[in-house]
C-alpha positions in Angstrom: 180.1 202.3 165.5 183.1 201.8 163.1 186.7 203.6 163.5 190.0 203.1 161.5 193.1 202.4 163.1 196.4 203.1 161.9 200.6 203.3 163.2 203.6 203.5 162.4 203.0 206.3 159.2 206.4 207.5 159.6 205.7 210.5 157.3 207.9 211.3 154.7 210.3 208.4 155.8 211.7 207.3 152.1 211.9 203.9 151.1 215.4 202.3 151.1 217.2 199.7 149.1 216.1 200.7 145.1 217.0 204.6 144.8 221.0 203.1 143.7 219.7 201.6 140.8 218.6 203.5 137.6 215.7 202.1 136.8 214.1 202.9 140.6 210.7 204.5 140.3 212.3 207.9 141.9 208.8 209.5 142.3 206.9 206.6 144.1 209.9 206.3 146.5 209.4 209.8 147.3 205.9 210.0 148.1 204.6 206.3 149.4 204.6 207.0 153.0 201.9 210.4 152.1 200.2 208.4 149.1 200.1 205.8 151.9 198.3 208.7 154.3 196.3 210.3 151.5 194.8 206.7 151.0 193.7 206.3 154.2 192.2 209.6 155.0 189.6 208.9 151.7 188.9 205.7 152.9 187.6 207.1 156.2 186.2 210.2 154.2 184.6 207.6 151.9 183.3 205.2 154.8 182.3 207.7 157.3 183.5 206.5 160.2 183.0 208.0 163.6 186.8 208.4 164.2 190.3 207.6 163.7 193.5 206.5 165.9 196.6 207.2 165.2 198.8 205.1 167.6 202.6 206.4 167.4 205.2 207.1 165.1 202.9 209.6 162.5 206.3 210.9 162.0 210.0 209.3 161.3 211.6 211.9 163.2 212.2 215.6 163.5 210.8 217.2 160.1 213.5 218.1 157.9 211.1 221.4 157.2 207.5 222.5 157.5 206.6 220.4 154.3 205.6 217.5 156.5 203.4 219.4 159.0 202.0 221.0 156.1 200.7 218.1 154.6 199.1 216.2 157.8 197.6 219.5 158.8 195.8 219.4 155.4 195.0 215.9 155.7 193.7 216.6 159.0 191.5 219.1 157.5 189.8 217.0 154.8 188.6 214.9 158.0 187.6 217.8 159.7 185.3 219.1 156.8 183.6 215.0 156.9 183.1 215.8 160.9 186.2 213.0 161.6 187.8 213.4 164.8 191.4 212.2 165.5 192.9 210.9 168.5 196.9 211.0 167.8 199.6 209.6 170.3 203.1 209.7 169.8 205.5 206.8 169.8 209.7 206.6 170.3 210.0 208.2 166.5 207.6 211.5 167.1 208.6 211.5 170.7 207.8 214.9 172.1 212.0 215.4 173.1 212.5 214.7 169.7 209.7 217.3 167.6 211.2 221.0 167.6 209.3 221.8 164.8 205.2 222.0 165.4 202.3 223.8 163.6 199.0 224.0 165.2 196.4 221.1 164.5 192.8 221.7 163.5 190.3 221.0 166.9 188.8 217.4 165.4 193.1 216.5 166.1 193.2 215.3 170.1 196.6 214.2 171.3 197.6 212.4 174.3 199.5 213.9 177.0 203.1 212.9 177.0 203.3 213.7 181.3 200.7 211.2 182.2 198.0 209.1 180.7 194.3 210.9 179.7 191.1 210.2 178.6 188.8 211.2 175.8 185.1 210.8 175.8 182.8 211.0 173.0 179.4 211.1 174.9 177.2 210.7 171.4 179.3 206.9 170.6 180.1 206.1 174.3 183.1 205.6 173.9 186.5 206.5 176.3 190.1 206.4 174.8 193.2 205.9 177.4 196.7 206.7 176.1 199.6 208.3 176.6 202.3 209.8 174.5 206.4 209.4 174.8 207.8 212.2 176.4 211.6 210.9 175.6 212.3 208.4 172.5 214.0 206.0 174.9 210.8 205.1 177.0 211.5 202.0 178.5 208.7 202.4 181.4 205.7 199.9 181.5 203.1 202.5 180.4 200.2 200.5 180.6 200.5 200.0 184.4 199.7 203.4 184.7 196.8 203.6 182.5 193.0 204.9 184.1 190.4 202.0 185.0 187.9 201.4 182.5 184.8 204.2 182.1 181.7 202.5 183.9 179.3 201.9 180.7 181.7 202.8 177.8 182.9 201.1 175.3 186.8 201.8 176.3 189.7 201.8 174.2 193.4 202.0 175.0 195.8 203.6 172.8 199.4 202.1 173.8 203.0 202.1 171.8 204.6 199.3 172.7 206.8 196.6 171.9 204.7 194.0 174.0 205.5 190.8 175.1 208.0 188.6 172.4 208.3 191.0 169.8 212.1 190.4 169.8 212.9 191.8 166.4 211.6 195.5 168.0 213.1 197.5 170.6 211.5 197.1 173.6 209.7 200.1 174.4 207.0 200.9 176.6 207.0 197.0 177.3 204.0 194.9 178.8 202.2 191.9 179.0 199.1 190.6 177.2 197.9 189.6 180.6 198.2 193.1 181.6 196.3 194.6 179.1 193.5 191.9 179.5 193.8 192.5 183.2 193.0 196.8 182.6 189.5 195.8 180.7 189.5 197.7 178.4 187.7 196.5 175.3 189.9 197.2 172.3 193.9 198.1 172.9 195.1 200.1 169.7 198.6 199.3 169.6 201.3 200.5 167.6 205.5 199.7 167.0 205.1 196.7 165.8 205.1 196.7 161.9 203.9 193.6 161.1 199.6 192.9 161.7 199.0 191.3 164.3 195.3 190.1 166.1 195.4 189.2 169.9 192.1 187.9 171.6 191.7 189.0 175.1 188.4 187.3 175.8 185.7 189.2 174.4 188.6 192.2 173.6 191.1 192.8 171.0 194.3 193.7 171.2 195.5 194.9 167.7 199.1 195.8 165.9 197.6 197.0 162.6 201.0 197.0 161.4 203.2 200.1 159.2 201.1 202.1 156.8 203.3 201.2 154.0 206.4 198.8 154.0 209.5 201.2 153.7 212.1 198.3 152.8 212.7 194.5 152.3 212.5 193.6 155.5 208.7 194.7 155.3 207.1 192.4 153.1 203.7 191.9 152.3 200.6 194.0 152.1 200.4 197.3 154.5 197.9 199.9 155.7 195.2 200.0 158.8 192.3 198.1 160.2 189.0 199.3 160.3 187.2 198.6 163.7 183.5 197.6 163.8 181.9 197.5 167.6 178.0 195.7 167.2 175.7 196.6 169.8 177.1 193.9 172.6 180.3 196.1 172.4 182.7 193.5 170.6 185.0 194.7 168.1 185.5 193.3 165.0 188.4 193.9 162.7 188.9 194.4 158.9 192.1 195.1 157.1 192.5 198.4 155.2 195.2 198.0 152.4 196.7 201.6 151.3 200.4 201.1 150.5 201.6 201.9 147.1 204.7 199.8 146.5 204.9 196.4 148.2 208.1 194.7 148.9 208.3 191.0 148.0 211.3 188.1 148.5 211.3 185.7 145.9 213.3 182.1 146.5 214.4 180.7 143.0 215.3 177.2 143.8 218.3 176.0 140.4 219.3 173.0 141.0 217.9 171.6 137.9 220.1 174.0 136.5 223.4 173.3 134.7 224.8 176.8 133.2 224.6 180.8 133.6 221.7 181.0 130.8 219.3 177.9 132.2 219.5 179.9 135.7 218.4 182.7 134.2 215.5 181.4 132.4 214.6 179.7 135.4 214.1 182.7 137.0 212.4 184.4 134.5 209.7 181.8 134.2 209.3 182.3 137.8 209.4 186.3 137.1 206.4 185.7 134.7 204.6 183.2 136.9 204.9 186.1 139.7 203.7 188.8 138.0 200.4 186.9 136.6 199.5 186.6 140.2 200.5 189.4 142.0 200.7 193.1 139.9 197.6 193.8 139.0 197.0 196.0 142.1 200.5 196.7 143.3 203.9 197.4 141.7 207.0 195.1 143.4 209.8 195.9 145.2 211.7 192.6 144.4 215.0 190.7 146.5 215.4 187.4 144.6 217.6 185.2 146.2 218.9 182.1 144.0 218.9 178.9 146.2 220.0 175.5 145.6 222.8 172.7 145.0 222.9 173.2 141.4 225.5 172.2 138.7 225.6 176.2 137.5 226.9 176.9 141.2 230.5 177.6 140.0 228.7 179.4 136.7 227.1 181.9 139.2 229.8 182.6 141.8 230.6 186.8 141.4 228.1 187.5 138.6 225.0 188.7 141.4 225.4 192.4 138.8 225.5 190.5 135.5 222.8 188.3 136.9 220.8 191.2 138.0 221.2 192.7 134.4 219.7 189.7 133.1 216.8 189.2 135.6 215.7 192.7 134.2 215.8 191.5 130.9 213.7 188.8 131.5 211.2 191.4 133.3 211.5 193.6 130.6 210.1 190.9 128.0 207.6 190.7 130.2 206.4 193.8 129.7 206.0 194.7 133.3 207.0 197.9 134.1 205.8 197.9 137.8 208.4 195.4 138.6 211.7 196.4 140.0 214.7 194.4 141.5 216.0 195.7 144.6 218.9 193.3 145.0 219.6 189.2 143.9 221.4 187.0 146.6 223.0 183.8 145.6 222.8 181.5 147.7 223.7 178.2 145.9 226.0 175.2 146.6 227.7 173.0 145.0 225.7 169.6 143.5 227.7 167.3 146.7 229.5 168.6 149.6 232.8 166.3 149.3 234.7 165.6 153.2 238.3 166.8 152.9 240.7 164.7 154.3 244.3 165.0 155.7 246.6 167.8 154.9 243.3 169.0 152.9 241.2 169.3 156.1 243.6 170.8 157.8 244.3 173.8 155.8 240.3 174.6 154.8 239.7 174.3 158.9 242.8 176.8 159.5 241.7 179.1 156.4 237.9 178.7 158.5 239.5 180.2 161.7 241.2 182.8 160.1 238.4 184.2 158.1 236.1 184.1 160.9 238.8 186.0 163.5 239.5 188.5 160.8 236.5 191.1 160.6 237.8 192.8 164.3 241.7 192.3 162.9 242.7 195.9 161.2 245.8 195.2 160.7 245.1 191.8 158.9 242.2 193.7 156.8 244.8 196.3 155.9 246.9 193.9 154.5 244.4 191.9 152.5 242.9 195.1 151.2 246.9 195.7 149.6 247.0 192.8 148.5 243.8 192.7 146.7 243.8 196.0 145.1 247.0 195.2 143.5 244.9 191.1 142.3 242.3 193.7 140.9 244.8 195.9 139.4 245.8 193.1 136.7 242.6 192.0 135.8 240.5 193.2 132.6 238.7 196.4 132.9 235.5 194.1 132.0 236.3 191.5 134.3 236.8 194.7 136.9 233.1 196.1 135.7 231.8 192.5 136.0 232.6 190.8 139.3 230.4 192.5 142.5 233.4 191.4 144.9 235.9 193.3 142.6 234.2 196.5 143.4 233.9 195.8 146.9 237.8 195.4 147.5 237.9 199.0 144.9 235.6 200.4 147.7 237.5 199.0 150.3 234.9 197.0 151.9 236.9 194.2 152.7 235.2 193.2 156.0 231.7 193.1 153.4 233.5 190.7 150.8 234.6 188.4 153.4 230.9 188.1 154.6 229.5 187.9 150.9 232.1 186.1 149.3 233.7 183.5 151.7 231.1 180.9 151.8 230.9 180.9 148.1 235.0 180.7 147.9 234.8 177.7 151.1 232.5 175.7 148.8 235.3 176.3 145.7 237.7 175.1 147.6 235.4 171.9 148.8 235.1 171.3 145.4 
C-alpha cells in the first residue's frame, strides 16, 4: 500500500520578498503554490497510489474569489478519473470560521468533521484514518486527546494539525506530545503546521511533518513538497520525500575578509555566485538572500552601498549567464579588521550614544526630531549620493525606527574605529 502525504499548500498564497525588484520572475511568483499542487497531483496520477492526505492549511485563507476553488476542484477531479481518493482536514489557515466561500468537492474528496473527530475506512487497503478539522483558527485545544482508539486489525493513521511539542518558531495550535501520539497507537500520524520536514520514530510508527508544498519566502529554505508513504506487509511505514516546488529559496554567507576594497568584495561574491550555480540550478531556479560576513579591510568600503552592491551582484549573475537566479535582498554584515577598546571620555560618550539608541525606537518624540533633522542632512547631499545610499531612502521614507536597526551597528563600529 503506498499513499502521498502533503500540508501546508496554502493555495494561491504568493511568494514574498522579490516582487519589488524588476527583474522578479512575476509569473513564477504567481503560480508556485498551484504549480506546486499540479506537481503533486501527477506524481500520485503517475505512481498510482491508493490515496492521498491532505493535513491542514490547503488554503492561505478565505479565497479572494472562486479562482482558487476552481482550480483544486479540478485537481481533485484528475484524481478522481485515476480512482484516487482524498482525505482533506483543515488546519488554523482554512479553518471552517474562516471559509465563506465553498464549492462542492467531487465524492473521491473526504473531509474531517470540524465538531468532533471521525473515521474513514477503506475496507479493500485496511486502512482507518482519525482526524479532525479546526472549527475556529485560534484552536488552542489538545486535539489529539480526543482522538478514537485504534481500529482492531487496521493499519490506522491519524491526521492531526499541530504545532507539537518544541516547535517554538510555530504558533502553538492544537498542541501535544509525542508521547501522546505514541500512546494513541496509531501507526502512522500525518501531521501538518510545521513547514519544515521532519521524521519522528514512535517505535514501529511514524510520526511525520512533510513540511510546506513549496517555500513561499526566505525564511523557507531548502527543497519543498510531500512524502510518499509505503506500508510492507508487517504494517510499517516507510517514508520517501516528494520534491514539487518550483522556486527554492536559498541564504548564501559570503565570508570578505580577505577583502580590501568595494570591487574585490564583489568578485568575491561572484566567484561564489558561479561556484553556486554549478551545483545547485540545474533543477531549480533560486530565490537568493546573500548576506556579506566578516572583519574585512573593505568594511568602511561597504557601509550604505547594500543597492549598489546588489546592482553589482546581478552583474556578476548576469555574466554568468544564469537567468534562473534572482537576488531577493544582500545583508551586510561585516566588521571592522580589529575591534579597538575606547577609553576615557571616548568610552563614555559611545556607551551614552549605546543607551540612547537602544531607548529610542518606543521614543516618538525623539524619532520625530531625528527624522527633522535628517531629512534636512539628506536635503544637502547629491541627488546621486541620495539614489545611492539605502539609509538615505529610508530617512526619505520616514522609516527612522528601520535605519536605527540597519544602520547603527555599522555607524557603532565607525565610531570604534
Amino acid at each position: 500500500m503506498r499513499f502521498i502525504h502533503a500540508a501546508d499548500i496554502h493555495l494561491d498564497s504568493p511568494l514574498v520578498g522579490l516582487s519589488a525588484y524588476e527583474d522578479a520572475p512575476v509569473e513564477m511568483l504567481r503560480t508556485a503554490t498551484r504549480e506546486a499542487f499540479d506537481k503533486l497531483v501527477s506524481v500520485a496520477v503517475d505512481e498510482e497510489v491508493d490515496f492521498m492526505v491532505i493535513a491542514g492549511d490547503l488554503y492561505d485563507g478565505n479565497w479572494k474569489d472562486y479562482n482558487t476553488g476552481l482550480f483544486f476542484v479540478a485537481q481533485m477531479g484528475r484524481l478522481k478519473r485515476a480512482g484516487i481518493p482524498v482525505y482533506l482536514l483543515h488546519g488554523n489557515h482554512d479553518a471552517e470560521s474562516e471559509m465563506t466561500r465553498k464549492l462542492l468537492l467531487p465524492d473521491n474528496v473526504h473531509v474531517f468533521d470540524a465538531r468532533k473527530p471521525c473515521t474513514y475506512v477503506i475496507d479493500g487497503l485496511g486502512v482507518a484514518l482519525h482526524g479532525r478539522s479546526f472549527k475556529v483558527a485560534a484552536t488552542t485545544e489538545n486535539l489529539a486527546a480526543t482522538y478514537p482508539d485504534p481500529a482492531p486489525g487496521m493499519f490506522n493513521i491519524g491526521v492531526l494539525h499541530t504545532a507539537l511539542e518544541g516547535s517554538a518558531a510555530h504558533a502553538t495550535y492544537a498542541p501535544c506530545s509525542l508521547q501522546e501520539l505514541q500512546a494513541r497507537g496509531y501507526q502512522y500520524w500525518a501531521l501538518g503546521h510545521v513547514h519544515e520536514h521532519r521524521v519522528y520514530p514512535l517505535g514501529d510508527a511514524l510520526a511525520v511533518f512533510p513540511g510546506n508544498l513549496q517555500g513561499r519566502n526566505i525564511r523557507e529554505t531548502g527543497p519543498k513538497g510531500a512524502v510518499l508513504v509505503t506500508v510492507d506487509d508487517a504494517g510499517r511505514p516507510e517514508v520517501e520525500r516528494l520534491f514539487v516546488d518550483v522556486l527554492r529559496w536559498h541564504r548564501l554567507e559570503v565570508d570578505v575578509s580577505a577583502c580590501v576594497s568595494f570591487e574585490q568584495t564583489v568578485r568575491t561574491i561572484g566567484a561564489e555566485l558561479e561556484r553556486l550555480s554549478s551545483e545547485t540550478l540545474s533543477d531549480h531556479p533560486l530565490a537568493l538572500r546573500i548576506e556579506v560576513t566578516g572583519r574585512s579591510e573593505a568594511h568602511g568600503a561597504l557601509f550604505g552601498l547594500e543597492r549598489h552592491l546588489r546592482e553589482e551582484i546581478l552583474a556578476q549573475a548576469g555574466a554568468l549567464g544564469q537567468e534562473r537566479l534572482w537576488v531577493e535582498k544582500v545583508k551586510l554584515r561585516t566588521a571592522p579588521p580589529q575591534e579597538t577598546e575606547p577609553s576615557g571620555d571616548h568610552a563614555e560618550a559611545l556607551s551614552d550614544l549605546r543607551t540612547m539608541i537602544a531607548e529610542a525606537h518606543d521614543d516618538e518624540a525623539f524619532l520625530a526630531g531625528l527624522q527633522a533633522g535628517l531629512m534636512a542632512l539628506v536635503a544637502k547631499a547629491p541627488q546621486e549620493l541620495q539614489d545611492e545610499v539605502e539609509w538615505f531612502r529610508d530617512i526619505r521614507n520616514g522609516d527612522v525606527s528601520g535605519l536605527l536597526r540597519e544602520v547603527a551597528p555599522g555607524l557603532m563600529a565607525q565610531l570604534d574605529e
